[in-house]
C-alpha positions as CSV (number, residue, x, y, z in Angstrom):
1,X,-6.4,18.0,-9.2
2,X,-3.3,18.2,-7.0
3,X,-0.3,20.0,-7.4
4,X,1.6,18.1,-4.3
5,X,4.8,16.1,-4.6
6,X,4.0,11.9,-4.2
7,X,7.2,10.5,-3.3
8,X,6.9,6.7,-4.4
9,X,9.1,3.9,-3.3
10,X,9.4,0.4,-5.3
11,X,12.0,-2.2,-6.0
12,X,9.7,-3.1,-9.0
13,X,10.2,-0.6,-11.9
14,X,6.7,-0.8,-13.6
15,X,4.8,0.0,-10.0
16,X,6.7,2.8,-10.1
17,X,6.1,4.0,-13.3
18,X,2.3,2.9,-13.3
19,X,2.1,5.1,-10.1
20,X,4.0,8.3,-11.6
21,X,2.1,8.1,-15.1
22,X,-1.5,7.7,-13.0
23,X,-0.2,10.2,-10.3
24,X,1.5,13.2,-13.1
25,X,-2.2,12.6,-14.9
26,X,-4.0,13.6,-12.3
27,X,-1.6,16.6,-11.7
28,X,0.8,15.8,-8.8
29,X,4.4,15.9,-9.0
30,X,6.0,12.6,-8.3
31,X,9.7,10.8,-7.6
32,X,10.8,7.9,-6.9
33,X,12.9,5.8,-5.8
34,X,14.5,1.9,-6.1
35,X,14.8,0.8,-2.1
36,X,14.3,1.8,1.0
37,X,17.5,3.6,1.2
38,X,17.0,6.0,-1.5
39,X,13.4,6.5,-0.4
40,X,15.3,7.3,2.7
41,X,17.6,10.0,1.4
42,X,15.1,11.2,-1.1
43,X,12.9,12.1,1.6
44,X,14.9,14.1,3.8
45,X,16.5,16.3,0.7
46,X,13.2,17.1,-0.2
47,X,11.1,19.1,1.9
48,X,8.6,19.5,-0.6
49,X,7.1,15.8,0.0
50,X,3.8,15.8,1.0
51,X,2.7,11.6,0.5
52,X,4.7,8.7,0.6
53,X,3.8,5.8,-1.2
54,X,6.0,3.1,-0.5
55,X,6.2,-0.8,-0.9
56,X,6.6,-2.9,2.2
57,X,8.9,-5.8,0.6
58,X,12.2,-4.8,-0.9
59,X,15.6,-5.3,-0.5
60,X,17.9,-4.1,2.0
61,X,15.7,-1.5,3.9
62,X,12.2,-2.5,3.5
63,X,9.3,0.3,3.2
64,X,8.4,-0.4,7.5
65,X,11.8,0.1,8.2
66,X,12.2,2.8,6.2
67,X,9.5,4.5,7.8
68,X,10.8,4.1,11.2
69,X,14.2,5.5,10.5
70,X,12.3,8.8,8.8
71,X,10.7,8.8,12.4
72,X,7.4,9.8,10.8
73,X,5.6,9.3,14.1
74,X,5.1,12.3,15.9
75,X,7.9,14.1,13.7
76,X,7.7,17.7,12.9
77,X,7.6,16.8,9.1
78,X,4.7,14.5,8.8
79,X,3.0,13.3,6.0
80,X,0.7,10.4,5.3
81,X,2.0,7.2,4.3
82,X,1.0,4.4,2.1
83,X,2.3,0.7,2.6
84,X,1.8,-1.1,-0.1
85,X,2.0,-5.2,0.0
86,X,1.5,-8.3,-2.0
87,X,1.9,-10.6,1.0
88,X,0.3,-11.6,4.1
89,X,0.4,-9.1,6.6
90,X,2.3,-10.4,9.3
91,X,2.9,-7.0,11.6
92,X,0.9,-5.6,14.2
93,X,-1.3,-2.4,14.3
94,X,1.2,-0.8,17.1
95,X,4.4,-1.4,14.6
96,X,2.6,0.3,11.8
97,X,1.6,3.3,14.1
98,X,5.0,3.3,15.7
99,X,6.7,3.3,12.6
100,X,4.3,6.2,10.8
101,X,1.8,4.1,8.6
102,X,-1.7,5.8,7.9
103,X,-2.7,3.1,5.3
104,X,-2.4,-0.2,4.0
105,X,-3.2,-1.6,0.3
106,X,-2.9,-5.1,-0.9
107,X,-1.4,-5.4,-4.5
108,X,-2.1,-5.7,-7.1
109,X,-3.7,-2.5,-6.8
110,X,-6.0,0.1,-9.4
111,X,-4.1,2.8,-10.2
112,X,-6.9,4.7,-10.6
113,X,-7.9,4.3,-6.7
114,X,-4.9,5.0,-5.5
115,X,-5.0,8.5,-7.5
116,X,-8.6,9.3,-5.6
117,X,-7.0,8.1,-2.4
118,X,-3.9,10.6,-2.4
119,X,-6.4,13.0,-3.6
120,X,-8.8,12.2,-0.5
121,X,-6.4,11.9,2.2
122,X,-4.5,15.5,1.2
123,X,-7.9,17.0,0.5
124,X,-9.2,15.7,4.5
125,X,-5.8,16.9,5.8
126,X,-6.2,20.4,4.0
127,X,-10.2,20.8,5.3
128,X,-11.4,21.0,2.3
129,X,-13.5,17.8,2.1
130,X,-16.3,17.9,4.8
131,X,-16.4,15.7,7.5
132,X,-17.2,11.9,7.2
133,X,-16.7,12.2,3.5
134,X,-13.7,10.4,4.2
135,X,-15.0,7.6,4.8
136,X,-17.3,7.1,2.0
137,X,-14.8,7.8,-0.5
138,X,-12.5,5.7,0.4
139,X,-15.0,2.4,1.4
140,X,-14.8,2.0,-2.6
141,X,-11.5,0.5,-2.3
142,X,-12.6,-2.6,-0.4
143,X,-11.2,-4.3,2.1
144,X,-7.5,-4.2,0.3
145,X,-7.4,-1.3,2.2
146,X,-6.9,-0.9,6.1
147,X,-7.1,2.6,7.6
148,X,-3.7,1.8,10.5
149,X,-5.8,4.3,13.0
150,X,-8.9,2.6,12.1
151,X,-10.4,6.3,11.5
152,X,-13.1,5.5,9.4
């Protein structure tokens, strides 16, 4: 169970409250926010972020965007992100990377994966799962999900 704080970003108010309820059940502390640009200020006043979760459609500053004007790449404060979309993908690997995306997941979505997901990509980033167990936990999301780095 994690204690770490999930911020999640969706113009669609029941993604983000399916999200918090499945995330605060499984221990983590979540926010969220509406657009892009409050995903943008809630993530620099809160240093205490250690996921993002946002959705790549919304209005005004959409989630990519959003993500390159945090300048996640290669930032000192990096955490991993997760884009989600319900439309064809029509971006390239290199603007994903350049822009900080670890992860992308097709909607609609089980909440339940996504909780084991966080869980697996803080636990791989702390040590604490062994190596190439990575992989195999997260191969049970199917191919909704694309790794950006293509690292498993």
């Amino acid at each position: 169970m994690g204690s770490e704080m999930i911020l999640v970003v969706d113009d669609e108010p029941h993604i983000r409250r399916v999200l918090s309820f499945a995330l605060q059940g499984h221990g983590f502390r979540v926010i969220t926010a509406a657009d892009g640009r409050e995903g943008f200020e809630m993530y620099r006043a809160n240093p205490a972020i250690e996921f993002l979760i946002t959705d790549y459609v919304m209005p005004g500053l959409d989630g990519l965007a959003m993500c390159r004007k945090l300048e996640l790449k290669g930032g000192e404060r990096r955490v991993p992100v997760l884009l989600l979309t319900s439309y064809d993908f029509r971006t390239t690997f290199e603007q994903l990377i350049e822009a900080g995306v670890d992860y992308v997941l097709n909607k609609p979505f089980s909440p339940r994966k996504i909780v084991k997901l966080v869980q697996d990509i803080l636990d791989d980033r702390k040590g604490i799962m062994p190596q190439g167990e990575m992989a195999i936990s997260i191969s049970g999301l199917g191919s909704d999900l694309r790794s950006v780095a293509g690292d498993f």
